[in-house]
C-alpha positions as CSV (number, residue, x, y, z in Angstrom):
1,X,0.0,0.0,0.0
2,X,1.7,3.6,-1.0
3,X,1.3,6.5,1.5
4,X,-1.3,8.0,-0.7
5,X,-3.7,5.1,-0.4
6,X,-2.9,4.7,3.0
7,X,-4.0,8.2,3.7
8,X,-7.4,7.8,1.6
9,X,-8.3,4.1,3.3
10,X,-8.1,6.0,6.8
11,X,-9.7,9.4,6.8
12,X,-12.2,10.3,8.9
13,X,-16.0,9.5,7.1
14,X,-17.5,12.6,5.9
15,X,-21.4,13.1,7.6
16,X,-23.2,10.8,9.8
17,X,-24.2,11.2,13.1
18,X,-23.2,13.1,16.1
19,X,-21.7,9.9,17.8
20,X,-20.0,7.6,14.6
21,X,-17.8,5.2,14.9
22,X,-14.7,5.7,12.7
23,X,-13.6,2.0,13.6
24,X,-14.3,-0.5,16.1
25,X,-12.0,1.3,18.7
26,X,-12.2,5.1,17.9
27,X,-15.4,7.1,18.1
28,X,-16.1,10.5,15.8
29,X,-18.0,12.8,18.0
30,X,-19.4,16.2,15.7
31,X,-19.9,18.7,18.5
32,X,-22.1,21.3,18.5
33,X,-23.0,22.9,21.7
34,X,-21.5,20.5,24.5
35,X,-20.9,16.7,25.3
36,X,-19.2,15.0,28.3
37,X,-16.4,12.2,27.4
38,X,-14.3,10.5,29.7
39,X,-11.8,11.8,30.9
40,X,-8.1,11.4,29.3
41,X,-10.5,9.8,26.2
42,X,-9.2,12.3,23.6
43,X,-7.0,11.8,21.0
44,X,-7.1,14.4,18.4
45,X,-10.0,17.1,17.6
46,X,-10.5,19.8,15.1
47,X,-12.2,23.0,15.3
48,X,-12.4,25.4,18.5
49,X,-13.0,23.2,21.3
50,X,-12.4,23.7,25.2
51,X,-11.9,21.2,28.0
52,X,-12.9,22.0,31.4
53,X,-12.7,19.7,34.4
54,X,-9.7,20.5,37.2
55,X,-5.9,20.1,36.4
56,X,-4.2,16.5,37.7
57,X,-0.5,17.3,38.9
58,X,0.1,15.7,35.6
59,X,-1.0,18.6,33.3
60,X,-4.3,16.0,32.4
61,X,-7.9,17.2,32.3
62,X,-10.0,15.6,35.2
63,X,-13.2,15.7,36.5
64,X,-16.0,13.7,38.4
65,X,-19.6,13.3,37.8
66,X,-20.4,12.4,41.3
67,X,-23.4,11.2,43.5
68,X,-24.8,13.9,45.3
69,X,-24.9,11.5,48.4
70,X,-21.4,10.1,48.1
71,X,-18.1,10.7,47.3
72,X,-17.8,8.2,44.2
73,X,-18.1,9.4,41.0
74,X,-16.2,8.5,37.4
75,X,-13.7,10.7,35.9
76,X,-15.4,12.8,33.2
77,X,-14.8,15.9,31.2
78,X,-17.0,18.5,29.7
79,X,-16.3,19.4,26.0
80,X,-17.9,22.6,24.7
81,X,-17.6,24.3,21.3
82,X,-18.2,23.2,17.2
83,X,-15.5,20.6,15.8
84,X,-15.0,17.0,15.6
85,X,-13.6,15.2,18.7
86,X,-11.9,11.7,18.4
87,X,-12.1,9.7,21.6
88,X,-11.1,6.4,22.7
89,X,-10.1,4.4,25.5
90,X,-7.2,1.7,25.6
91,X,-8.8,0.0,22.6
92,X,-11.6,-1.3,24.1
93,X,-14.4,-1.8,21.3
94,X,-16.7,1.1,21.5
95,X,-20.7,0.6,21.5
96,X,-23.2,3.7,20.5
97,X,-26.6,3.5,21.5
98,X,-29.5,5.6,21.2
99,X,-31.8,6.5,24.0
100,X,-35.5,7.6,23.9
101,X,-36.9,10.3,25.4
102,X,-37.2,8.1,29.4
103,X,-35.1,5.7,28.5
104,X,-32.6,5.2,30.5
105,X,-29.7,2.2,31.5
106,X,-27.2,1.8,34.3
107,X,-23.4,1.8,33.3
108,X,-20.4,0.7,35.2
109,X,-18.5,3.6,35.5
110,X,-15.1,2.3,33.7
111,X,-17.0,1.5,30.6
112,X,-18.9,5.2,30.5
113,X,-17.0,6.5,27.1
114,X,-19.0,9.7,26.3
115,X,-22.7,10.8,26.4
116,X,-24.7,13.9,25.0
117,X,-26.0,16.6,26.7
118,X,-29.5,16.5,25.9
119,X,-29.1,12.9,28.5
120,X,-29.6,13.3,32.3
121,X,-27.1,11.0,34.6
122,X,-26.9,10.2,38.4
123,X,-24.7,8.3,39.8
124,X,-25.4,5.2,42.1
125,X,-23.2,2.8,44.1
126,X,-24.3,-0.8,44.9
127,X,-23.1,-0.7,48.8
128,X,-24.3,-3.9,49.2
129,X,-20.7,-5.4,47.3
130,X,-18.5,-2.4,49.4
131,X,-17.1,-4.8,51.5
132,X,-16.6,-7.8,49.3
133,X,-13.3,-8.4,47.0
134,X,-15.5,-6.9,44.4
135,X,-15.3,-3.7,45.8
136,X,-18.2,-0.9,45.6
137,X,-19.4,-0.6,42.3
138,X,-20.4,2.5,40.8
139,X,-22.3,3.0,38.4
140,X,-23.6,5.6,35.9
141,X,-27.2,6.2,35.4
142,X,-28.2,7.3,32.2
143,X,-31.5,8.7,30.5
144,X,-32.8,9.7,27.1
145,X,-33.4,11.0,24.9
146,X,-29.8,11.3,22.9
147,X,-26.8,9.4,21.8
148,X,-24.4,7.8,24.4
149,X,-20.8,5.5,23.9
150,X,-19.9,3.1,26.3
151,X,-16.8,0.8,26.3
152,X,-16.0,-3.1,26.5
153,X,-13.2,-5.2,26.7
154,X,-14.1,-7.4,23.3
155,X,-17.4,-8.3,21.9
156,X,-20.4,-8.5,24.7
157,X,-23.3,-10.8,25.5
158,X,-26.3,-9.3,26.6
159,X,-28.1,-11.8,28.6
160,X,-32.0,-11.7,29.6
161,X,-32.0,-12.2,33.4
162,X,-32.8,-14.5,35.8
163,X,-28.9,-14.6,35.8
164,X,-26.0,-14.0,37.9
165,X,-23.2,-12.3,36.6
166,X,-19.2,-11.6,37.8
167,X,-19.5,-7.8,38.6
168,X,-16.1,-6.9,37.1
169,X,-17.0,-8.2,33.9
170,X,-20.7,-6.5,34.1
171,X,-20.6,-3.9,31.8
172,X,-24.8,-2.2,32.0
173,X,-28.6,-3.3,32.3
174,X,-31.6,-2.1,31.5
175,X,-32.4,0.5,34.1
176,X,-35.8,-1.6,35.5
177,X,-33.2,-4.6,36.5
178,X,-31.9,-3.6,39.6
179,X,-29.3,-6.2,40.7
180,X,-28.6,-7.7,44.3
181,X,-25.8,-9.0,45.2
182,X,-25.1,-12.9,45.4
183,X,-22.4,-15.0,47.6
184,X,-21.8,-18.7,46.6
185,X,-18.8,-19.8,48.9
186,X,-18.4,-23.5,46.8
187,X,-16.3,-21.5,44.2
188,X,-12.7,-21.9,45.4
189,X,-10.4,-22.2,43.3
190,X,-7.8,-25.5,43.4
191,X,-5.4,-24.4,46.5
192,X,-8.7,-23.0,48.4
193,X,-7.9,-19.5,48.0
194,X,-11.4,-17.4,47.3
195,X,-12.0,-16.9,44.2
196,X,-13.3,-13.4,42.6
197,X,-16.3,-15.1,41.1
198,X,-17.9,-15.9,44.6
199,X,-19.2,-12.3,44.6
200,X,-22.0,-11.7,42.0
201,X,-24.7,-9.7,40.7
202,X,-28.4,-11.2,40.7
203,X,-30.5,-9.8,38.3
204,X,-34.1,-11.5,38.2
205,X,-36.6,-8.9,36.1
206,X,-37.2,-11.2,32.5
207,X,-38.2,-8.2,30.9
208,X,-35.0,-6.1,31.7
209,X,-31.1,-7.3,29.9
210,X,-27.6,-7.1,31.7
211,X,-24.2,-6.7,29.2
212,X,-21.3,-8.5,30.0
213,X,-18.3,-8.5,28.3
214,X,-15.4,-11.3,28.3
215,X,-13.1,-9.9,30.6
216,X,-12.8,-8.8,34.7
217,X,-12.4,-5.3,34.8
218,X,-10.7,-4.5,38.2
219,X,-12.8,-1.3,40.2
220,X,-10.6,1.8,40.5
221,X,-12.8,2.4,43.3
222,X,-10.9,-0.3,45.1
């Protein structure tokens, strides 16, 4: 391949939506107005664009959307202005989805890539696992109407409960599918150390869905 076709087989796709995915791994977010993107996502932009969050001692952009009852939150930044921002996160596979006005889904906070601003968001912690190896989970509640990104560590399953799932490698579900949390002491593994997978979700609602992807994504709340 010469350096001219090169340069043509990997430009940015004229049009589409506000949130559109240039591959698998990179997401092509036309903003007009405002949109909030993890934070340290960015990897190029064009047009007048400004960050705001709070300054890390290392020069990065960082901020928190954060429960107005707790401390936790998820690192997030606010991007204002009109130009194209490219985001991305360790290249995990990126998912767009489209919520309706009062729809809404709950996302662990690692895998929140970016969301727009017409979508409201709390933030909830499931206290219940705080004092397991899973740590707390916190999670990102998000409802429609507009476009939102989140992240996964390969391709996902989305399962349709009763299920139990490993909470580091629960990735979101369907905002009427509250889980509880589950013990099962029998899994050990060979030397009879406890094993991560003793601590899980329980989601029971049939109607509702729970994402998982194949991988155990440790809790940088731990």
């Amino acid at each position: 391949m010469d350096v001219d076709q090169f340069i043509s087989d990997n430009r940015p796709d004229e049009g589409g939506d506000t949130f559109q995915l240039e591959n698998s791994k990179l997401l092509d977010i036309a903003v007009d107005g405002s949109v909030t993107a993890k934070a340290g996502s960015m990897v190029a932009y064009e047009g007048d664009l400004s960050f705001t969050g709070s300054s890390n001692a290392e020069g990065g952009i960082t901020g928190f959307i954060k429960s107005k009852a707790t401390s936790e939150g998820t690192p997030v930044m606010e991007v204002e202005g009109t130009g194209h921002l490219y985001v991305a996160d360790q290249a995990k596979d990126i998912q767009v989805l489209d919520l309706d006005a009062g729809e809404s889904i709950s996302i662990n906070g690692n895998d929140v890539l970016a969301f727009e601003s017409s979508v409201d968001y709390s933030i909830s912690t499931i206290g219940s696992l705080s004092a397991s190896s899973a740590g707390g989970l916190t999670n990102v509640f998000l409802e429609g109407p507009g476009s939102i990104a989140i992240t996964t560590h390969g391709t996902p399953l989305v399962l349709t409960p009763p299920v139990k799932t490993d909470p580091q490698a629960t990735v979101a579900w369907s905002a009427n599918n509250s889980p509880s949390s589950s013990v099962n002491r029998n899994l050990t593994d060979m030397i009879g150390q406890s094993s991560g997978e003793r601590y899980q979700l329980e989601f029971t609602n049939p109607d509702g869905f729970v994402v998982v992807q194949p991988f155990e994504e440790a809790n940088p709340q731990q």
